[in-house]
C-alpha positions in Angstrom: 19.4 10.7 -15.6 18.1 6.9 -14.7 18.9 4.2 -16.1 21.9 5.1 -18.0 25.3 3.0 -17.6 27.9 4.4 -15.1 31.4 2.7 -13.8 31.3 1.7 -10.2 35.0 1.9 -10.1 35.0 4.5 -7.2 35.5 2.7 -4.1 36.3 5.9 -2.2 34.4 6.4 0.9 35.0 9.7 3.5 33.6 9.7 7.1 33.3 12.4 9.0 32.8 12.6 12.7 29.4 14.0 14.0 28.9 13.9 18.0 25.4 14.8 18.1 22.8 16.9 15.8 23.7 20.4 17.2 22.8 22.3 13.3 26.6 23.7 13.4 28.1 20.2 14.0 26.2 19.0 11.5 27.0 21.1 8.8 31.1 21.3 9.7 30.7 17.4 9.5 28.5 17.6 6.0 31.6 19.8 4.4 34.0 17.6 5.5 32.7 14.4 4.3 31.9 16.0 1.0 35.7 17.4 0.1 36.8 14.4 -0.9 34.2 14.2 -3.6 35.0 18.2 -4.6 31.9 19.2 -2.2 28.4 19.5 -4.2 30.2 20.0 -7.3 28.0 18.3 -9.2 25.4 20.3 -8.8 25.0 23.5 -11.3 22.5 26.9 -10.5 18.6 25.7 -11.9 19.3 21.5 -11.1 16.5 19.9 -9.5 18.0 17.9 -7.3 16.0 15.1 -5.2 17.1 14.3 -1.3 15.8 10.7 -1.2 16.0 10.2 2.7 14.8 7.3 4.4 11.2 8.4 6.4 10.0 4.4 6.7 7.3 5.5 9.1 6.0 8.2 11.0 8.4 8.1 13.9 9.7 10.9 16.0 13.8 11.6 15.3 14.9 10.9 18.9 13.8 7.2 17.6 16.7 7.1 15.5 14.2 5.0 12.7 14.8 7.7 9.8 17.4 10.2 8.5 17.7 12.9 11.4 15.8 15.8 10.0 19.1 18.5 11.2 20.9 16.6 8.8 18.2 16.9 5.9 17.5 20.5 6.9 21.7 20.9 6.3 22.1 19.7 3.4 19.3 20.9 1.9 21.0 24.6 2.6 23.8 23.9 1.1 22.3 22.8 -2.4 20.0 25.6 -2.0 22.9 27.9 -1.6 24.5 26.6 -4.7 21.4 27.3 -7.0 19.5 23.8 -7.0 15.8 23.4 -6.7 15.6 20.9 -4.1 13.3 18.0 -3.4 13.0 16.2 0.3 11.0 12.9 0.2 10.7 9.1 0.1 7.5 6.7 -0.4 7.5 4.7 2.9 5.4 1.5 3.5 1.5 2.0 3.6 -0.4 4.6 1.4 1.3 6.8 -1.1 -0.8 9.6 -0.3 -1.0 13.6 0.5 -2.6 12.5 3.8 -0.3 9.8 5.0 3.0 11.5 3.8 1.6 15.1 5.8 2.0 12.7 9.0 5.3 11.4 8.2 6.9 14.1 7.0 5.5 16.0 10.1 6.6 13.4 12.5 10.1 12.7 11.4 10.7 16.7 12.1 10.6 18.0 8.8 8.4 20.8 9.0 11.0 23.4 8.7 12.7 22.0 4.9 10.6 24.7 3.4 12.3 27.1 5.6 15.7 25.9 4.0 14.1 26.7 0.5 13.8 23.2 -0.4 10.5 21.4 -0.4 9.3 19.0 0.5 7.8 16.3 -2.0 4.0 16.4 -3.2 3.9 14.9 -6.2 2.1 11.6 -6.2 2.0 10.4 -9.6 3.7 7.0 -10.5 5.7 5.6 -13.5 5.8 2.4 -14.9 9.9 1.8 -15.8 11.4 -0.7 -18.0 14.9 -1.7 -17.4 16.3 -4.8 -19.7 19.7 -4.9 -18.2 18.2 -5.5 -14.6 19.5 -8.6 -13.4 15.8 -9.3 -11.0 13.4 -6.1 -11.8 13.2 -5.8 -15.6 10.1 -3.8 -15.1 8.6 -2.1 -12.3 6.9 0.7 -10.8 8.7 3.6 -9.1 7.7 7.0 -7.5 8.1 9.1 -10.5 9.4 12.8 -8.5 12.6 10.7 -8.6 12.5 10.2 -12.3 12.0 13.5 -12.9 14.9 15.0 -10.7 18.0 15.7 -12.6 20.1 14.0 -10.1 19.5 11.8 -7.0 21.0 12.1 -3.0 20.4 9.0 -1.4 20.6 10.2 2.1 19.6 7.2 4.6 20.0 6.0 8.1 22.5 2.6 9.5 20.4 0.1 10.8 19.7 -3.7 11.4 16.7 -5.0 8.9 14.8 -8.0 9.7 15.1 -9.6 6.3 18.8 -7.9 5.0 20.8 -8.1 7.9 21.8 -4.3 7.4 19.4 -1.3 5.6 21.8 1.3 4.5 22.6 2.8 1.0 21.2 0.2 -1.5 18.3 -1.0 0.8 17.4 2.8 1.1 16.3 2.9 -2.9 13.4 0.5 -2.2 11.9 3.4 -1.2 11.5 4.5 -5.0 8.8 2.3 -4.6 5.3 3.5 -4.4 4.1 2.3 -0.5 1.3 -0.4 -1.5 3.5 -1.6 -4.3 6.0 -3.1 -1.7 4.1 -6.3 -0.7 3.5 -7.4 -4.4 7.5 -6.7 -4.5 8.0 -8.9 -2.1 6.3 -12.0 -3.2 7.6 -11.4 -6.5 11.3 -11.4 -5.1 10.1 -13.2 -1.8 14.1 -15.0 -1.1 16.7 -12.6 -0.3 19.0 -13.3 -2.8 16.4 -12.1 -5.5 15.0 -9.4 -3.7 18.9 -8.1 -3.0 19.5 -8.5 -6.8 16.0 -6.4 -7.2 17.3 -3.8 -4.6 20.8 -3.5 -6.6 18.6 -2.5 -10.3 16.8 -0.1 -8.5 20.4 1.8 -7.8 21.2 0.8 -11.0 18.3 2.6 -12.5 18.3 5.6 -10.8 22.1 5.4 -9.7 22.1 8.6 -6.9 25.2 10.9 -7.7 26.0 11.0 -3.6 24.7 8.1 -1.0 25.0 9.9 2.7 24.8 8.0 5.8 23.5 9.3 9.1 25.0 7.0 11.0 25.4 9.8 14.4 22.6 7.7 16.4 22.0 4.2 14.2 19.3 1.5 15.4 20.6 -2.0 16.4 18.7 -5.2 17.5 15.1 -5.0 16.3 15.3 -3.0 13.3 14.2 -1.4 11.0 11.7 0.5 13.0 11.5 -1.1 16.3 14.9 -1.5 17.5 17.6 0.6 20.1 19.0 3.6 19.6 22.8 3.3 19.3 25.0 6.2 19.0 28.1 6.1 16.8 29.0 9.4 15.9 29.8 8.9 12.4 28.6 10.7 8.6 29.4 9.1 5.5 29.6 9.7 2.4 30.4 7.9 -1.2 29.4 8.1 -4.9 29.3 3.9 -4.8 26.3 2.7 -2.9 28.1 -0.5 -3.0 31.5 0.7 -1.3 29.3 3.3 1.2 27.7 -0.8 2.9 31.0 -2.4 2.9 32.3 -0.2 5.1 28.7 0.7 7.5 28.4 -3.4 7.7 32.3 -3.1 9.2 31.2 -0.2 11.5 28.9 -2.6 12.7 30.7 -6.0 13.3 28.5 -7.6 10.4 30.9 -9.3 8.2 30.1 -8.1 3.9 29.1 -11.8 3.2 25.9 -12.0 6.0 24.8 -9.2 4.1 22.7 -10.4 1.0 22.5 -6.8 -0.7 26.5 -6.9 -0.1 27.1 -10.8 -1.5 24.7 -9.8 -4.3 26.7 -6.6 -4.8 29.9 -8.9 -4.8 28.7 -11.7 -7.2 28.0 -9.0 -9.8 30.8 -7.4 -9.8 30.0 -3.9 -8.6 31.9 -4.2 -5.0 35.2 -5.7 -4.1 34.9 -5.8 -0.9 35.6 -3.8 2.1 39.5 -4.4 2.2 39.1 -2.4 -1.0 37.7 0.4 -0.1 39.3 3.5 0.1 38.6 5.6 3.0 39.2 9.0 3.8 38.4 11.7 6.2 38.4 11.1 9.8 38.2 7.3 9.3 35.9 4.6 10.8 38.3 2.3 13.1 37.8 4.6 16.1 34.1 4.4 16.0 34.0 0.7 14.7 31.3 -1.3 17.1 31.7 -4.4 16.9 29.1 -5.3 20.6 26.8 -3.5 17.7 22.9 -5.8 18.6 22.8 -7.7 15.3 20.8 -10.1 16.6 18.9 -10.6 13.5 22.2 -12.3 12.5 22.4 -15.8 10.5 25.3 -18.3 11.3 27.4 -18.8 7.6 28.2 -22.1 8.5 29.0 -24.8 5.3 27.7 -28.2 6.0 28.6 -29.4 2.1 25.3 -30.2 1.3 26.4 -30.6 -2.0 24.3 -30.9 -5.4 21.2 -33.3 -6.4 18.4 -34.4 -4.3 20.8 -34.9 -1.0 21.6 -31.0 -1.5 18.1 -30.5 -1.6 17.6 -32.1 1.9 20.7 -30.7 3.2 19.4 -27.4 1.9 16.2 -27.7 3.9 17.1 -28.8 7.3 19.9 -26.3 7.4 16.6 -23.5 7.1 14.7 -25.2 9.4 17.4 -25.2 12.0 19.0 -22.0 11.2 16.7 -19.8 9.4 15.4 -16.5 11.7 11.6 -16.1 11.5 9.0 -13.2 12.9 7.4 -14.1 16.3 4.9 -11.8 18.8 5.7 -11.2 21.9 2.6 -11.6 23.3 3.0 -9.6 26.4 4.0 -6.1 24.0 1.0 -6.9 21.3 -1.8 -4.8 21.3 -4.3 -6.8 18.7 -4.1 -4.0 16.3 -3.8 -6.2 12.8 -1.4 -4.2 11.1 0.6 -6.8 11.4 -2.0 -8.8 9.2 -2.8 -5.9 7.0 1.1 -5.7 5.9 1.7 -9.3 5.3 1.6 -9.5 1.7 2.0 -13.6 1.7 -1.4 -13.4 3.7 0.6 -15.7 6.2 -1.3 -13.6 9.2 -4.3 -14.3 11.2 -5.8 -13.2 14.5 -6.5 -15.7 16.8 -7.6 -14.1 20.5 -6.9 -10.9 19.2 -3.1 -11.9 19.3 -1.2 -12.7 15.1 -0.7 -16.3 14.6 2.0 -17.0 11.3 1.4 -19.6 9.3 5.0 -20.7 8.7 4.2 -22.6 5.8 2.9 -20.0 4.0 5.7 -17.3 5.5 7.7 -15.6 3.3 10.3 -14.2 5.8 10.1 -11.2 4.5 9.4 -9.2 8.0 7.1 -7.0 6.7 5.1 -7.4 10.2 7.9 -7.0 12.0 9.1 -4.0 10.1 5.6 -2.5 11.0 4.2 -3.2 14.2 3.6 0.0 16.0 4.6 -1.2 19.3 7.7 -3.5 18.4 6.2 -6.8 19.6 6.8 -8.6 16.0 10.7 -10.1 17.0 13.0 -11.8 14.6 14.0 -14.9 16.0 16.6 -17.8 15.8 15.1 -21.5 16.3 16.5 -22.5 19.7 19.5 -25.0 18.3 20.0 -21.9 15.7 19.9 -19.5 18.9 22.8 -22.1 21.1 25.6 -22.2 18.2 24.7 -18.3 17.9 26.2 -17.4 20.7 29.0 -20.4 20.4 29.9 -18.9 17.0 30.1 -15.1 18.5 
């Protein structure tokens, strides 16, 4: 089913209202998103059908870092009920392993999706994937359970991201690729606007039939793993990756263009915009949140620096002023290294037991943010960025 050309013409989006994760909430909420889109009636008795959720570390649910396990578990009983073989999983950052997927899987709170008849996923084996018509990612390597489903639900969870503004339904694929295959993704699309056109060829490749977002209790300020819990109350559901983020980076007062996977999405043709999307169900302006923490936020402001060599400068002291860049906290760090480990520009020492970033060699790629166990890697605004910040808000 990858790799195969699709229209992206469906700009339909449904949200459903979801107040917490009670299971019968949950799966009255699931139904309803879903009628729009003629419920799972794309999936036949005897599909294998793979629930690509978004498990980026071992974290407990109540964090609100992954894709609630109730929701999994519910969804996962209804394509069970209508005759799929079903699939749970995701290759999150670190090894791609029996042993470290065991923990994750067992700490998100999905040790009871064998009890829904799905399972969940234990095949490690990897595929190496050429894709000409990729605008960034003409090869790569991907997890290959995904490749071997006969269709894909991308099921992930709203959040801020360090590096993309917003993770939602595109950023959610990168998890298709094998954990200590990240970094080496990341210097090989180490500016945002190639690693968003890289993000968009993975959906393009493996195009998910359904893109579902938990978006009940979402994570604002330090995301993707270290932020806030910020309840919202919402599922969501389109067959358009693209459409699904237009209308989550609206939920959340981020505007489509701060979003590089959106403005990627935009340039190429495969979104039009959130005006354009269609939405149906319960809606979204009731739970829109616009006091959403998105202080990982850059300021889109147009000096006209222009073409040529004085572009080039212009270029460069607008980053310098209002680029955002990891920083410890020094008071929260705990001199484990991970934050080292992760970095794969190699930008991270330990001096006094405490990371020191060598901006020069920085990619901005948040990796060690994304990571830390205990949160202390921030994103952070230079201090004249930091002043029209707020001026601009």
């Amino acid at each position: 089913m990858t790799g195969e050309p699709r229209s992206r013409k469906n700009r339909t989006v449904s949200a459903a209202a979801c107040a917490d994760y009670d299971r019968v909430r949950v799966r009255r909420a699931l139904e309803r998103v879903l009628e729009p889109f003629g419920g799972l009636s794309s999936v036949r008795p005897g599909m294998t059908v793979a629930v690509k959720a978004n498990l980026i570390a071992a974290r407990e649910p109540e964090k609100a870092a992954t894709t609630n396990p109730v929701l999994i578990a519910e969804l996962c009983r209804m394509l069970t009920e209508a005759g799929a073989e079903v699939i749970v999983g995701d290759s999150p950052g670190g090894s791609y392993s029996p042993a470290h997927l065991r923990n994750v899987y067992r700490t998100c709170g999905l040790s009871e999706i064998p009890a829904t008849g799905a399972r969940l996923n234990d095949d490690f084996s990897e595929s190496r994937v050429s894709f000409p018509e990729a605008a960034a990612a003409r090869s790569f390597t991907c997890t290959a359970w995904l490749q071997k489903a006969d269709i894909i639900i991308n099921f992930c969870k709203l959040k801020t991201h360090g590096m993309m503004k917003m993770t939602c339904a595109v950023k959610n694929m990168f998890g298709s690729i094998p954990g200590m295959t990240k970094p080496e993704y990341h210097m090989r699309f180490s500016d945002r606007d190639g690693f968003a056109d890289m993000l968009i060829d993975l959906n393009e490749y493996f195009h998910p039939v359904l893109n579902l977002v938990d978006a009940v209790d979402c994570m604002e300020g330090n995301g993707p793993t270290a932020g806030t819990k910020r309840h919202i109350g919402l599922i969501l559901a389109g067959t358009s990756p693209y459409a699904v983020d237009e209308v989550c980076a609206h939920l959340i007062g981020l505007e489509g263009r701060e979003v590089p996977t959106i403005a990627a999405a935009r340039r190429r043709g495969l979104s039009e915009g959130f005006s354009e999307a269609v939405l149906l169900g319960d809606g979204i302006e009731p739970f829109v949140t616009p006091d959403f923490k998105t202080d990982i936020r850059e300021i889109g402001i147009d000096f006209g620096t222009g073409k040529g060599a004085a572009g080039k400068v212009g270029r460069f002291l607008m980053n310098a002023v209002f680029e955002t860049r990891p920083q410890v906290r020094a008071g929260e760090c705990v001199g484990c290294g991970v934050c080292r480990d992760v970095c794969p520009a190699k930008a991270i020492t330990m001096r006094g037991g405490k990371p020191s970033v060598d901006r020069s060699t920085c990619i901005r790629c948040f990796c060690c943010q994304e990571f830390c166990p205990k949160g202390a890697m921030k994103v952070r605004h230079t201090w004249i960025g930091n002043v029209i910040h707020r001026t601009v808000r």
